[in-house]
N, C-alpha and C positions, 0 to 999 in steps of 0.2 A: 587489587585483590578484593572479593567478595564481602562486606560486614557477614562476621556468626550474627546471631542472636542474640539479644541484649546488648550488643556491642554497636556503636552510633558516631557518624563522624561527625554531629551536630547537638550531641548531646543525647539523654537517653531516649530508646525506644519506648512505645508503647505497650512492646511487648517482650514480657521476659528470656521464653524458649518455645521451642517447636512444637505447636500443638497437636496434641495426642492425636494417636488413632490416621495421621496422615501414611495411608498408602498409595502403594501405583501397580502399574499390569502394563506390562509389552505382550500385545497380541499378535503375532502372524497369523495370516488366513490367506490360503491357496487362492488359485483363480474363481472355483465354485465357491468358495468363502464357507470351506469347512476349515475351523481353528487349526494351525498345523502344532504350534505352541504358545507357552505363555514364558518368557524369558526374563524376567523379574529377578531372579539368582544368580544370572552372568552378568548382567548391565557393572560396564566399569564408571560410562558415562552416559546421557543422552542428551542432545540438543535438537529443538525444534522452533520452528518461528509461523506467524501469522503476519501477512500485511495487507495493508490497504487496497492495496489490486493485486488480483491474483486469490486470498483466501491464505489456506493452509500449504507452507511453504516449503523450505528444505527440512529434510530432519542429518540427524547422522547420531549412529548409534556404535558405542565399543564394548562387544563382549569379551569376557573373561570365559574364552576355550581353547579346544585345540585347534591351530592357525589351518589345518586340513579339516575339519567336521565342519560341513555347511547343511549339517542335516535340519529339517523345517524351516531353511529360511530359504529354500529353492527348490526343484526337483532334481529328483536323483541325476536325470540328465542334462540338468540348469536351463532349462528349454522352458520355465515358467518364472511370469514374473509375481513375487506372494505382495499381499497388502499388509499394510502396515500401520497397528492402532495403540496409541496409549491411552486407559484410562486411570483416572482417578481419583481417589476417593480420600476430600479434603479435609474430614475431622472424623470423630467420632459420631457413631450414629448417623452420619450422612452417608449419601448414597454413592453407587460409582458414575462417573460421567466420563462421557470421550471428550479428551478433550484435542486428539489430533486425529486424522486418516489420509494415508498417504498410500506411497507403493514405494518398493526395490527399485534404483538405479544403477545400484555397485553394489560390490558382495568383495572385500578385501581381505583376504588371509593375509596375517601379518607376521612375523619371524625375528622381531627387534630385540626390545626391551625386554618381552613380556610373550608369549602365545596370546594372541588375540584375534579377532575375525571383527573388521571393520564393516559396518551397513550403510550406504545413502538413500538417499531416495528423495521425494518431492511429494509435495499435494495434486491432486487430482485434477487441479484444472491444468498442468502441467499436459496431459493428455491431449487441450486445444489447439499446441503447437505443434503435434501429430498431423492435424486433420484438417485439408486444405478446403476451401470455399469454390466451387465451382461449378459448371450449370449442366452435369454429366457427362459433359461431354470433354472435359479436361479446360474449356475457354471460360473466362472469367465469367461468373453470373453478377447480373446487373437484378438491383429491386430500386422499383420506382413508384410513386406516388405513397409513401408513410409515411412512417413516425421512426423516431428509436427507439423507442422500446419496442415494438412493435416487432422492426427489423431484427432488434438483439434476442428477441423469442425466436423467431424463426430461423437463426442462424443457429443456437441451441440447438433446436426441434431437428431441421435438416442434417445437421450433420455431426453432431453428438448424443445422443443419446441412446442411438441406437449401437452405437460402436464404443460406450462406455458405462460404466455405473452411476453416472451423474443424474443425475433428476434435476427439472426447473422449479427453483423456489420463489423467492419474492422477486419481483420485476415491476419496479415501482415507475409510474408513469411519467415521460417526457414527452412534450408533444410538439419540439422540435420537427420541424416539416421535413421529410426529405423527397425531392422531385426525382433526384437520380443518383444511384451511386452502384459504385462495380468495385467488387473484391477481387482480387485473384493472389493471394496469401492465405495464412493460415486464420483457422479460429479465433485466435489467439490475436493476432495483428489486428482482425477486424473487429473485436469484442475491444482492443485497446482505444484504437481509433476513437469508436465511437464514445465511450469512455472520455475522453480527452475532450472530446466537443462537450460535454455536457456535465463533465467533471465529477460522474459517476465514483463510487465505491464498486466494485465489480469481484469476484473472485467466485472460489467451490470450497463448500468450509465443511467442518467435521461429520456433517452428515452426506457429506457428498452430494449438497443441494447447489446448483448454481444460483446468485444471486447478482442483480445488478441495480443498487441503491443510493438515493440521494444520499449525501452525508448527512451528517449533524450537524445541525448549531449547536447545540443545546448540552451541557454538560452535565454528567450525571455522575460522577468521580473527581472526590477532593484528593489528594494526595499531597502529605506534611514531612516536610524536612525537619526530620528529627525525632520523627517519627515509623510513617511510612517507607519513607527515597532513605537508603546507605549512601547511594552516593551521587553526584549529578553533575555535569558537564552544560556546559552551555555560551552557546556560538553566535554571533552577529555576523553574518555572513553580506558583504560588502560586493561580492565580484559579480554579480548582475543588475547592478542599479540602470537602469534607463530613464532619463530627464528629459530628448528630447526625439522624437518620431520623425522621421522622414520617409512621408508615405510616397512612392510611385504608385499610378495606376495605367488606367487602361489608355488607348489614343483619344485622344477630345481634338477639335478644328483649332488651330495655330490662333487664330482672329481676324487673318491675313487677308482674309477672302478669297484666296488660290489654290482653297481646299486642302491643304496641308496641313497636317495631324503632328500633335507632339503629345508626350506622356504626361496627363495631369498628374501632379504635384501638388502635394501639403504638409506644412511644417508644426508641427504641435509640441509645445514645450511645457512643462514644470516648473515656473521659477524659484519657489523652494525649497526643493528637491536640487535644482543647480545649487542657491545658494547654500545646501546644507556638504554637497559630495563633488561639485566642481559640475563642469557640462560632458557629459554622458550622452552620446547618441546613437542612432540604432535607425535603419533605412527597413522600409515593409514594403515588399510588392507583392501587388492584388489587381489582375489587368482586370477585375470586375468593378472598381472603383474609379468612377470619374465623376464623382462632386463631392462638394465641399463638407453639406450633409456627413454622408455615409464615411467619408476620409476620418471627421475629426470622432466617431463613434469611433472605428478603429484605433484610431492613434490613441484616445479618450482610456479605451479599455486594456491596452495594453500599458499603457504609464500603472493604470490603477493595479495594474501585476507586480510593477519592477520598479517603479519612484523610490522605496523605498526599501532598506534593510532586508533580509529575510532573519529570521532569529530561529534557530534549528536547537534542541535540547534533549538530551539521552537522561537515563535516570536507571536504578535499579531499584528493585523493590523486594528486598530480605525477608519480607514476610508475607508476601504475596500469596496465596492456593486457592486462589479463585482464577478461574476462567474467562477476563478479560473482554473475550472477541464471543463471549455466551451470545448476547444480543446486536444483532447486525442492524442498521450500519455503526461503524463502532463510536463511541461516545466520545463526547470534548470532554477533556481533563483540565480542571484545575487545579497548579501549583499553589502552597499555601506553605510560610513559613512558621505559621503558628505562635505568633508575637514572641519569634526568638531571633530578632536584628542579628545578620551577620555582617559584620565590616569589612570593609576592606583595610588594605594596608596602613591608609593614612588617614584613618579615621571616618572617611566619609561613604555613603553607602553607593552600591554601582547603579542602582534602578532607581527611578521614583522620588517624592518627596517627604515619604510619610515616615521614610527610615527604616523601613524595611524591603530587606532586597527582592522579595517577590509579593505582589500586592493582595495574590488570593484571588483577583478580578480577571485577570487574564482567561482566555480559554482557547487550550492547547488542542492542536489537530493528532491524531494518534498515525503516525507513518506505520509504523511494525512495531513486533512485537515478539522477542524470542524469551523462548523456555530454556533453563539448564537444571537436569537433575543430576547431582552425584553426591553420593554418602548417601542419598536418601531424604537429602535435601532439595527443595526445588527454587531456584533464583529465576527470578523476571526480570528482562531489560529492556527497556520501551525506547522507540527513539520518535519526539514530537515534531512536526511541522516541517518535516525534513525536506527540503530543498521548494516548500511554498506559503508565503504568509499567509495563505487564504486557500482557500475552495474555491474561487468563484472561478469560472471558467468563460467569461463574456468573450474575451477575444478569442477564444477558441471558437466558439457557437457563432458568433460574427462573421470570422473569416469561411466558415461552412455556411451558413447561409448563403453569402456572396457568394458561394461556387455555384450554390444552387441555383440563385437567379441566373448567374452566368449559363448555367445548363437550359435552362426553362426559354431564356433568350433565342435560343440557338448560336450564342458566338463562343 
């Protein structure tokens, strides 16, 4: 359950009650983006989320009407799909800001409990799994001799922008080589892809700019238990440790002299990483790799993924009305306990040796990011580093380069 205000599972808040002057605004707006309504007086409930790839995410909203009236949130003969904006406006004196934009997926008239009319919908890069990649003629398009960033502008350019209201915003430079590569999926699958090689932030945020950004190191957000966080969870996640690589690669000559080919082979291990989780192994084939070189960079950058723990942590934030994902790419967060030691059961603390359970030093990767408004209240629930200790993306970029030389080779 939610902390109210003033109310603290770690002692008191910083803040007593809900600061004045917080409003909100649900906007619909037709295809030509003339306002159909402002729905602010039905809202039973709303939920909305941001993440780190992709942008602006699911919403789902519950009005308070009649379960048959779907008047402005469709057309008369549901044959349009309307957009969908919340703004708002976070004290007194300040001003209104968007802080989501999406569109209609469902439209639920509902007959339960209550009369209600259920809304879904998504963020607008949602739209890039619409829109497939291809060279006009229906058969894959291939781009050869760039960059990515490069390529991820041009796949924008080609084939979203004209078929949507997205606009290119920031596309911050990677100069990743690429010799050759052919899509024949959607937007979406090739905007991830290449994301993945380079460990990009990517999505289409409230202005409906697409962007595709390095992350952060750099934290710019403390948040204090017992303060800040009602409440927080937090997971050592154990079931992907990899200690030892067993690379295959490509054919190399036996030794024989009978010109007989066998698969080079290399074995790259962690010693304590085994001695901390037992021996863990994990086989990689890449027929681009046949020496010893290039084998132990692979195996090298991949241990530095998975040697070790992932640690994943949720939090709420009771008093949150600020706009989180305002500034892209989104910021490292640090947890801070505020020199209030929590213990554990038997005295001794779970982290660290300073005696307090979070150090303040750490710096948290921000996965997502959802909104909940109801009563008129708005709760935030962030979930950090969720399913990666890090950013760095080497053995992704690695194994894509190897393809490329494989390509440039001609084998």
């Amino acid at each position: 359950m939610a902390l109210k205000y003033g109310q603290g599972k770690y002692g008191t808040f910083k803040y007593g009650r809900t600061p004045t002057g917080f409003q909100f605004k649900l906007q619909i707006s037709d295809p030509d983006g003339a306002v159909t309504a402002i729905l602010n007086n039905e809202i039973v409930s709303l939920d909305w989320q941001f993440k780190s790839y992709g942008g602006c995410g699911k919403f789902k909203c519950v009005l308070k009407r009649s379960f048959d009236d779907l008047s402005y949130i469709t057309a008369t003969n549901y044959k349009q799909i309307y957009d969908f904006q919340i703004w708002i406006t976070a004290g007194a004196g300040e001003t209104s800001t968007c802080y989501y934009d999406g569109y209609i997926t469902s439209i639920r008239p509902s007959l339960t409990d209550a009369e209600q009319v259920i809304i879904d919908g998504v963020g607008y890069s949602n739209r890039l799994k619409d829109l497939i990649v291809h060279d006009g003629s229906g058969a894959p398009k291939e781009y050869t001799s760039t960059t990515i960033s490069a390529l991820v502008e041009d796949l924008i350019t080609d084939f979203v922008l004209s078929e949507t209201p997205i606009t290119i915003g920031d596309i911050d430079t990677f100069t990743t080589a690429v010799t050759s590569i052919k899509f024949n999926d959607s937007v979406w699958d090739a905007i991830a892809k290449l994301a993945e090689i380079t460990g990009a932030e990517w999505g289409v945020d409230r202005n409906l700019e697409f962007y595709f950004r390095a992350p952060s190191t750099s934290p710019t957000l403390r948040w204090f238990i017992g303060k800040d966080i009602g409440e927080i969870e937090d997971e050592l996640d154990y079931t992907g440790i990899v200690n030892e690589v067993h690379v295959e690669g490509g054919d190399i000559d036996d030794g024989t002299g009978t010109g007989d080919t066998v698969p080079f082979r290399y074995v790259k291990s962690d010693q304590a990483s085994i001695d901390a989780y037992g021996l863990r192994q994990k086989r990689i084939s890449n027929s681009s790799v046949i020496s010893a070189s290039i084998a132990e960079q692979l195996a090298t950058s991949y241990m530095d993924k998975h040697k070790d723990f992932v640690r994943n942590m949720s939090l709420t934030l009771p008093f949150n009305k600020s706009l989180i994902e305002e500034t892209l790419p989104l910021t490292r967060v640090i947890i801070d306990d505020d020199q209030l030691p929590i213990k554990r059961k038997y005295g001794t603390f779970k982290y660290g040796t300073s005696g307090y359970k979070y150090s303040g030093n750490t710096h948290h990767r921000i996965d997502s990011i959802s909104y909940s408004l109801k009563d008129a209240s708005l709760d935030t629930y962030v979930e950090l580093n969720y399913g990666k200790p890090d950013v760095t993306n080497r053995f992704e970029e690695l194994q894509f380069n190897l393809e490329q030389q494989r390509q440039a080779a001609g084998v």
